[in-house]
C-alpha positions in Angstrom: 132.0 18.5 58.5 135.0 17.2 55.9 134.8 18.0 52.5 134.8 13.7 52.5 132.0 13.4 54.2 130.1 16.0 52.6 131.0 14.7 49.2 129.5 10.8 50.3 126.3 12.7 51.8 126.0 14.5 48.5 126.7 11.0 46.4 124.7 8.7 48.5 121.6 11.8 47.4 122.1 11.2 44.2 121.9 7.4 44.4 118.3 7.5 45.4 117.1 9.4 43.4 115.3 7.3 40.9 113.1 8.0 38.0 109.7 6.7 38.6 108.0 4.1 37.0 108.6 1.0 34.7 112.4 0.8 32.7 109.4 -0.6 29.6 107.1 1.9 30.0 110.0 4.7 29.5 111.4 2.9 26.6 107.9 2.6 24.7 107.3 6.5 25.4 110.3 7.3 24.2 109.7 5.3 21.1 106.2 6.5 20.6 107.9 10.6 21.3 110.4 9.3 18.3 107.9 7.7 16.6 105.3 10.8 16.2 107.8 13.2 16.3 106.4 15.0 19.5 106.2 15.1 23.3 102.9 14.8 24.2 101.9 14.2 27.7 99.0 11.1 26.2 102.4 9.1 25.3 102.7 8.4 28.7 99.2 7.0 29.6 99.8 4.7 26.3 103.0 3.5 27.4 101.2 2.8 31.0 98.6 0.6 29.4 101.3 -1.4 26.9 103.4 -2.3 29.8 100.9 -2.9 32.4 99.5 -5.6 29.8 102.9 -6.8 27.7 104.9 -6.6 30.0 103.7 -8.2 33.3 105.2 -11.3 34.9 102.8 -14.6 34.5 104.5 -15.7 38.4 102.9 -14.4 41.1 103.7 -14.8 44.9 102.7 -18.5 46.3 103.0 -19.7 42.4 105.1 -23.1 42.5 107.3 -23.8 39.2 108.1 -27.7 38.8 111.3 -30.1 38.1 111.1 -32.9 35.9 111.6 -34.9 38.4 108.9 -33.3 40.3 110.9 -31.3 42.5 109.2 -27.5 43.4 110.1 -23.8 43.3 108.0 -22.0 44.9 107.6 -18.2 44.6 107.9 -16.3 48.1 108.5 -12.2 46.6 108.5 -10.8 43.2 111.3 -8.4 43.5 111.1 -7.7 39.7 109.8 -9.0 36.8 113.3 -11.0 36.1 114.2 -11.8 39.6 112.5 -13.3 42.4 113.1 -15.3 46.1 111.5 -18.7 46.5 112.3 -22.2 47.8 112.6 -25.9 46.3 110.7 -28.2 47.7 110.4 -31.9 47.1 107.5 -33.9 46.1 105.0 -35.4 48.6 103.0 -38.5 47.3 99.6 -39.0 48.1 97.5 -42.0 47.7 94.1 -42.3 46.4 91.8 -42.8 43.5 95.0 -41.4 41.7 98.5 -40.8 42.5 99.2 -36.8 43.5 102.0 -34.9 43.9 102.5 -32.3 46.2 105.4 -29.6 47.3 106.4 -30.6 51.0 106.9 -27.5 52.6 107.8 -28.8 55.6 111.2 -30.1 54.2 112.2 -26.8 52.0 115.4 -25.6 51.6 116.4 -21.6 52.3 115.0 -18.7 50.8 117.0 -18.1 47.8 117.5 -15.0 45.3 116.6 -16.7 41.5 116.8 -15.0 38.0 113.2 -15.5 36.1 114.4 -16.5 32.0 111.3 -15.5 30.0 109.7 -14.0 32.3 106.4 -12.2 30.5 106.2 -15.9 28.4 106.8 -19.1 29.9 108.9 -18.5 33.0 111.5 -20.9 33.6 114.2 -21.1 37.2 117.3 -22.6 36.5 119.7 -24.1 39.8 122.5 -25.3 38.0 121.8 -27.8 35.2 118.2 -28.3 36.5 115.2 -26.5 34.6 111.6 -25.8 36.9 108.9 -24.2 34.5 105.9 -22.5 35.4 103.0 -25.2 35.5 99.9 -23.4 33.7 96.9 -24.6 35.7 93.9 -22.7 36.3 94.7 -22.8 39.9 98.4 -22.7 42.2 97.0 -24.9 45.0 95.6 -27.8 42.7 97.8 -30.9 43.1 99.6 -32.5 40.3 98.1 -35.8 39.3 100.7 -38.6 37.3 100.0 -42.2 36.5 103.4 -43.5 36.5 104.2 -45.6 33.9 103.6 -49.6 34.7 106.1 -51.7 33.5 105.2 -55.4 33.1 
């Protein structure tokens, strides 16, 4: 074997091998270690619990973030908690005591790769100048309903 390819064998090692476990959780054992002046091994199970509950992503896969002109994004794969693939789908109206609004899945675009902004608050996808926020409802699959106004 080349001393080329054993020096990308011995590179491409190095590569995967990642430290385990949350880039927050690190950071807040760390600062607890600095904090108390010590290393000791409870730090970690703190840091565990203050991520798992400050840091988590409100999105979820199948959760739909709307336009304002009701256009949807909806989650397909959390890949982290600041980046995520989904598809936009328009709105599809249906009739009935009240007017709802709907994603049609059936006319969505491709899968895409999107950047989460505020991602542990009130996530937000931005495509170009257009914002879709998270809706907060108690369920994902509940339609939207909108009286639209009525101009005389």
């Amino acid at each position: 074997m080349s001393i080329v390819a054993e020096y990308i064998k011995a590179k491409r090692r190095k590569k995967t091998k990642m430290k385990s476990g949350c880039p927050y959780q690190r950071a807040i054992k760390q600062s607890l270690n600095k904090m108390f002046q010590n290393k000791c091994a409870v730090h970690f199970n703190i840091a565990e619990i203050i991520a798992e509950y400050s840091h988590k992503s409100v999105l979820r896969p199948g959760s739909y973030l709307l336009g304002n002109r009701y256009h949807f994004f909806i989650v397909k794969q959390l890949i982290s908690p600041h980046w995520c693939t989904g598809f936009f789908c328009p709105p599809r109206v249906e009739f009935g005591a009240n007017i709802l609004y709907h994603p049609d899945v059936h006319r969505r675009s491709r899968v895409q790769r999107k950047r989460i902004f505020h991602p542990f608050e009130q996530a937000t996808v931005r495509c170009r100048s257009k914002q879709f926020l998270l809706d907060n409802k108690t369920s994902y699959h509940e339609p939207l309903s909108h009286f639209p106004p009525i101009y005389a």
